[in-house]
C-alpha positions in Angstrom: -11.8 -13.2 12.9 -10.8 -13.1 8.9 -6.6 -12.7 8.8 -5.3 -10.0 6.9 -1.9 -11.8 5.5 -2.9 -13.5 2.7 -0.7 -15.6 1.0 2.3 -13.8 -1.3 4.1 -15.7 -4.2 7.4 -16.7 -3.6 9.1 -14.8 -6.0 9.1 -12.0 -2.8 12.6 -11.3 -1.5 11.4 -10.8 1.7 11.0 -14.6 3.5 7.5 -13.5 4.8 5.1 -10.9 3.9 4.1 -10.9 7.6 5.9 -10.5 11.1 4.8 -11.1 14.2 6.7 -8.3 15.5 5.4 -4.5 14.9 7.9 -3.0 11.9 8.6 -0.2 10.4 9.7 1.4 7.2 10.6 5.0 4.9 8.8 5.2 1.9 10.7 8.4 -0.3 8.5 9.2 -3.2 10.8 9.1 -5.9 11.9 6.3 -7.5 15.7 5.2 -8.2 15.9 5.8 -11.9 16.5 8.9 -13.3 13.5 11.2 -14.9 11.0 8.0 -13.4 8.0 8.0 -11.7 7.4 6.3 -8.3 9.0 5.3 -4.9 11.3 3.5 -3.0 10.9 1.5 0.3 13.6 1.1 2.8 13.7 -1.1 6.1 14.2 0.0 9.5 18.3 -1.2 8.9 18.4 1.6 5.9 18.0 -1.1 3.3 16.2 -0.9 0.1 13.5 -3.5 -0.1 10.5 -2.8 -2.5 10.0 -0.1 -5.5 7.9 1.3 -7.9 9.1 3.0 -11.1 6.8 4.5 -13.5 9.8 5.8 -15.6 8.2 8.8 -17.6 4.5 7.9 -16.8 2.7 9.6 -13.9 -0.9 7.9 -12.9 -0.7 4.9 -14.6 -3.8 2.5 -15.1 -0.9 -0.6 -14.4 1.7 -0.1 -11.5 4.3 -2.4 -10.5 5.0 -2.8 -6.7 8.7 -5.3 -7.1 10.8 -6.0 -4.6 14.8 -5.2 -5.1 15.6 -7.7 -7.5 12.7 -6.3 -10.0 10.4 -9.5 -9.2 6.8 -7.8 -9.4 5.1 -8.8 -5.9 1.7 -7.3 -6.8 0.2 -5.5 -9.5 -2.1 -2.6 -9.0 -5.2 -1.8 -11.7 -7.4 1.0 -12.1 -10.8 0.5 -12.9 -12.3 2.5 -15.8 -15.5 2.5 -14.3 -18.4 4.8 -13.2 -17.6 4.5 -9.9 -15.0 6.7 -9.0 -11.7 5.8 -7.9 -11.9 2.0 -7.9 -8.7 0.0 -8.3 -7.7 -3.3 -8.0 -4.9 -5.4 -6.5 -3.5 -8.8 -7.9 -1.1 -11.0 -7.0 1.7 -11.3 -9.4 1.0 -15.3 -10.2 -2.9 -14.4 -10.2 -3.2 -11.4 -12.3 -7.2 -12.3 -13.2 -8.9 -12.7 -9.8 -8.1 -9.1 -7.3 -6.5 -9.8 -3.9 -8.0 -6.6 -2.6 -10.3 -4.0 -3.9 -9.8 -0.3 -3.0 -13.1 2.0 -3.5 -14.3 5.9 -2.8 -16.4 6.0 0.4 -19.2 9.0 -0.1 -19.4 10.4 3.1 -20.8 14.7 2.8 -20.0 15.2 6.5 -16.2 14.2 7.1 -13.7 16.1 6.0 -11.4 13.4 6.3 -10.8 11.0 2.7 -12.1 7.6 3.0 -11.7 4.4 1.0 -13.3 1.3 1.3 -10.6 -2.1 0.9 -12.1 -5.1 0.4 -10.0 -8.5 0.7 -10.9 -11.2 -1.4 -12.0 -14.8 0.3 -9.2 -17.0 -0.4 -10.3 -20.5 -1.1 -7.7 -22.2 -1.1 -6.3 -21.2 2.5 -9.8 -21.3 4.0 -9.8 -17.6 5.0 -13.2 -15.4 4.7 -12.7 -12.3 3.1 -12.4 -9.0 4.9 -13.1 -5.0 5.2 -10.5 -2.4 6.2 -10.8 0.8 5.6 -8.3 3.7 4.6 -8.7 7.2 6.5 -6.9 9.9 5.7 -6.0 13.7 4.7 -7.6 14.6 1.5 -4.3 17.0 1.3 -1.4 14.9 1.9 -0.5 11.1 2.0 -0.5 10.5 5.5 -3.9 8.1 6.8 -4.6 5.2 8.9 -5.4 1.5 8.0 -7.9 -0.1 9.9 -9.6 -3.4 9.9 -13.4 -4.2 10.4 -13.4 -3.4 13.9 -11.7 -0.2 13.6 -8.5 -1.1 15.2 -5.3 0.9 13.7 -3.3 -2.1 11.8 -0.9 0.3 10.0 -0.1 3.9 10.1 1.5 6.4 7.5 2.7 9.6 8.3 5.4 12.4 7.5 8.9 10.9 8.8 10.4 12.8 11.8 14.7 13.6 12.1 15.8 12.4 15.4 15.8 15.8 16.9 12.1 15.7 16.2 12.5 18.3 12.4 9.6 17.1 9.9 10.8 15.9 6.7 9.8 16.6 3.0 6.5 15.4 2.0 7.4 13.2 -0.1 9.3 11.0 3.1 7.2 8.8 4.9 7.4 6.7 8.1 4.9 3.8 7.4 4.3 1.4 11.3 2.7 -1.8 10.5 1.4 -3.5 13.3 2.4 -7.6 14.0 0.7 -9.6 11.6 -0.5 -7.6 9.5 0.9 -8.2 5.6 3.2 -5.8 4.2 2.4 -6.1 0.9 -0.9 -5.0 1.3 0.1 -1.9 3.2 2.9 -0.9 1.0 0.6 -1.6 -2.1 -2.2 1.0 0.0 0.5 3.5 -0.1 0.8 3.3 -3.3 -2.4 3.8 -4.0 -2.7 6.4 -1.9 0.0 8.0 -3.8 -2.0 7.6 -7.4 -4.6 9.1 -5.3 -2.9 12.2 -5.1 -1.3 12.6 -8.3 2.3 11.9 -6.8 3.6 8.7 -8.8 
């Protein structure tokens, strides 16, 4: 079975991309500068651990996902090409050869929005490439990750109060399942977010 935790450049803060634990984070869709475009990502301790700030560009062709020190972790491209809604993500020490695709599935008979996300072969590790795919609401941000045998590997959805009160839309509760790399989800949610217009 192809992994999904490619290998991330060590300029990452975090000391793995991967856990072999399930983890969880909140994503607020806003980012920490003033009058900027993006979000923030905070651990399950309340920590902030990854951004994004588009400062006073929404939709950008070239986003920045960085981890707290401002050390870009992956870079996310959008295709100018007929197909629609095509982007690409790199690496931040590879910024010529996509770690994953992300692509419009045409599909007239499910409500639900569905994109294709295609992982790269990585030669150098000896791991085959792979296809997830990224199910969702075509009204809000919340959708599923699942791999090529349609098993749930991450989950986003609107964050919860403890007493059980839905928060804003722009607070989300993002699960990622063990093993599972949390780049790649986190980078998904931004896309997700360019998506729908919100960063």
């Amino acid at each position: 079975m192809a992994k999904i935790c490619p290998s991330i450049p060590s300029s990452s803060s975090s000391s793995s991309s991967c856990s072999n634990e399930q983890e969880t984070y909140t994503i607020w869709m806003k980012s920490l500068v003033m009058n900027s475009n993006g979000y923030t990502v905070y651990d399950s301790k309340g920590n902030v651990v990854f951004r994004i700030d588009n400062y006073d560009s929404k939709n950008r062709s070239e986003v920045y996902l960085m981890d707290l020190r401002g050390n870009v972790v992956c870079t996310i491209l959008r295709k100018k090409l007929l197909r629609l809604g095509l982007w690409d993500c790199c690496h931040s020490n590879d910024s010529r050869r996509p770690w994953f695709k992300v692509g419009k599935t045409f599909n007239f008979f499910k409500k639900d929005s569905v994109y294709d996300v295609l992982v790269a072969t990585n030669e150098a590790r000896n791991e085959s490439g792979s296809n997830h795919k990224m199910e969702g609401s075509v009204h809000n941000l919340e959708f599923k990750i699942t791999d090529g045998e349609g098993r749930v590997r991450a989950e986003v959805q609107r964050k919860r109060s403890p007493s059980g009160v839905v928060l804003g839309e722009d607070v989300l509760f993002v699960t990622v399942e063990p093993r599972v790399d949390h780049i790649f989800v986190l980078a998904l949610v931004a896309i997700q977010g360019l998506i729908h217009h919100k960063m």
